[in-house]
C-alpha positions as CSV (number, residue, x, y, z in Angstrom):
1,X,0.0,0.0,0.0
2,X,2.7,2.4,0.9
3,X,4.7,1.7,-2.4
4,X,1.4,2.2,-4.2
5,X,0.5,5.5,-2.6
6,X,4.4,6.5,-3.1
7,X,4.0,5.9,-7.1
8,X,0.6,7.5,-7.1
9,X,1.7,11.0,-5.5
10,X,5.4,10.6,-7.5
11,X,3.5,11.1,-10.8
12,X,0.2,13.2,-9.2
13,X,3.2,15.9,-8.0
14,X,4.9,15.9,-11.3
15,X,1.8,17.0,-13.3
16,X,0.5,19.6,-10.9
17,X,4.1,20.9,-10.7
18,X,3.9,21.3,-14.7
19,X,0.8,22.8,-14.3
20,X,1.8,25.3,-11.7
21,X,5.1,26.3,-13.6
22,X,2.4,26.6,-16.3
23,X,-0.2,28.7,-14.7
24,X,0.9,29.8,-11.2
25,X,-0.9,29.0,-8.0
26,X,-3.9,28.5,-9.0
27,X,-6.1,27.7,-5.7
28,X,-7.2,24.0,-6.5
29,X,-4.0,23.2,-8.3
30,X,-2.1,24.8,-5.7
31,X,-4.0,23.0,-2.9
32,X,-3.7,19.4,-4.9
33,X,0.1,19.9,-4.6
34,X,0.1,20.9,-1.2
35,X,-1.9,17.6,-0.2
36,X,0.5,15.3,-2.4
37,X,3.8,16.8,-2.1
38,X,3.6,16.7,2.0
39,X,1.5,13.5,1.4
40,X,4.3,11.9,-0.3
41,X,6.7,13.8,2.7
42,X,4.8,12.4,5.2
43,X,4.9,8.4,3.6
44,X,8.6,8.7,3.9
45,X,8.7,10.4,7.2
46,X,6.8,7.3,8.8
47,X,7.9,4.3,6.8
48,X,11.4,5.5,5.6
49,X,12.5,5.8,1.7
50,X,11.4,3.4,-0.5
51,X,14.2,3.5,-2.8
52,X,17.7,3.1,-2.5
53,X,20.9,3.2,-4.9
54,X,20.5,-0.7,-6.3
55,X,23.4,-3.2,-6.5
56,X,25.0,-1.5,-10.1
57,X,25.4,1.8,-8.5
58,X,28.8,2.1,-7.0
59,X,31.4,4.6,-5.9
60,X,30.6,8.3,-5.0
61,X,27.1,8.2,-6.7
62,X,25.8,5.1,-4.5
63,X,27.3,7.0,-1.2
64,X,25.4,10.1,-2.1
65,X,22.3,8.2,-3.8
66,X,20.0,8.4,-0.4
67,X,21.5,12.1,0.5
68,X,20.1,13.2,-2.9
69,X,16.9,11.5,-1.9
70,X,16.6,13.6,1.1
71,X,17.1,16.4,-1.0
72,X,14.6,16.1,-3.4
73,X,12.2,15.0,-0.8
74,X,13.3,18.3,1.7
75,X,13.0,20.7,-1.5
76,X,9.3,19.1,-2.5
77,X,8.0,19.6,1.4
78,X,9.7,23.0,1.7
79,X,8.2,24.3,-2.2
80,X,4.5,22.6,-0.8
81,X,4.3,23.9,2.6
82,X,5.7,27.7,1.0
83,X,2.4,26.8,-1.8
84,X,0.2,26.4,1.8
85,X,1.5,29.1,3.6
86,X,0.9,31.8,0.5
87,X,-2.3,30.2,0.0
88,X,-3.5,31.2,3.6
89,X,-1.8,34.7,3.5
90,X,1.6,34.3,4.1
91,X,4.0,35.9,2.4
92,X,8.0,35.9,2.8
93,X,11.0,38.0,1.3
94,X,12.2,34.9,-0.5
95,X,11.9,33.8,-4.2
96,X,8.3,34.1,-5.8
97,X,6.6,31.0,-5.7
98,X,6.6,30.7,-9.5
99,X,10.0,30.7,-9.4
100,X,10.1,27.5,-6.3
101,X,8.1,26.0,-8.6
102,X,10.5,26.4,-11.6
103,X,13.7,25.2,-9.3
104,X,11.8,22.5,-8.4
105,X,10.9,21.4,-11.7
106,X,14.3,21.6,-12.5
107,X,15.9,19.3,-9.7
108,X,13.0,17.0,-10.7
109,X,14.4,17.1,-14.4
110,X,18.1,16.1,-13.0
111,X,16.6,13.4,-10.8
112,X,14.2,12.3,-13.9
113,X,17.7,12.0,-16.1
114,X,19.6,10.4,-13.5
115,X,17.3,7.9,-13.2
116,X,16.7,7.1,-17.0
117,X,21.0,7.0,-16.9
118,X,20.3,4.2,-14.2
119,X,17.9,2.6,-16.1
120,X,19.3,2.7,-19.4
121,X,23.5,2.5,-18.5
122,X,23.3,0.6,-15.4
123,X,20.4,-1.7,-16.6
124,X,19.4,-2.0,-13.1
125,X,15.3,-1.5,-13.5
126,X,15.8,2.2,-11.6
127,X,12.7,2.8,-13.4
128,X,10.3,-0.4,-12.7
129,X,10.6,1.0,-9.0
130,X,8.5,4.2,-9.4
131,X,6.3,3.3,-12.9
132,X,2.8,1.8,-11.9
133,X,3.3,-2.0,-13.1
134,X,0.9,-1.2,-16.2
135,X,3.7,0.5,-18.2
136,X,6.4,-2.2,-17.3
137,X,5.9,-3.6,-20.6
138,X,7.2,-1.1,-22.3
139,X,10.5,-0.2,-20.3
């Protein structure tokens, strides 16, 4: 269940994040990402990462493999709870939330390439871990 609720709010934050880079925070689109970026937080919080640097991944990539995880979880609950707070009110002195969105989209597109290198290079099924098992088939 918990895998299945990862891979359904992996995919459910990329496409509001597209949307949002697209249109700005848009008050159900903005809400949807609040509730499945610190969904997806919260899932990992509890029951720990789900993925981890697999057997082909070696040297200084597999030591830093579950520190990048962090990262790109960290940056997804700080750019979602940021989307919350400006959604009730708040505002800060920091970058506009547009422009969250943008970075985030772009560490998304580094993990996203990084992971199609494992996938692809490494042959190690990087991919099979996060795809719902209906598009298997074709990876």
């Amino acid at each position: 269940m918990r895998r299945k609720a990862t891979i359904a709010l992996h995919w459910a934050n990329l496409v509001l994040l597209i949307l949002l880079v697209a249109g700005g925070p848009i008050p159900a689109l903005a809400w949807a990402f609040v509730l499945s970026g610190l969904g997806m937080c919260a899932i990992a919080i509890a029951g720990g990462l789900l993925n981890g640097p697999g057997p082909k991944l070696e040297g200084a990539l597999r030591t830093a493999h579950p520190w990048l995880s962090r990262g790109m979880y960290a940056a997804l609950a700080i750019v979602a709870a940021l989307t919350a707070w400006y959604m009730l009110g708040g505002r800060w002195a920091g970058p506009a939330l547009v422009d969250l969105y943008f970075y985030l989209i772009a560490a998304s597109s580094l993990h996203a390439i990084f992971h199609l290198w494992r996938h692809t290079a490494l042959g190690d099924g990087a991919l099979r871990r996060i795809t719902p098992k209906a598009l298997h088939s074709i990876l």
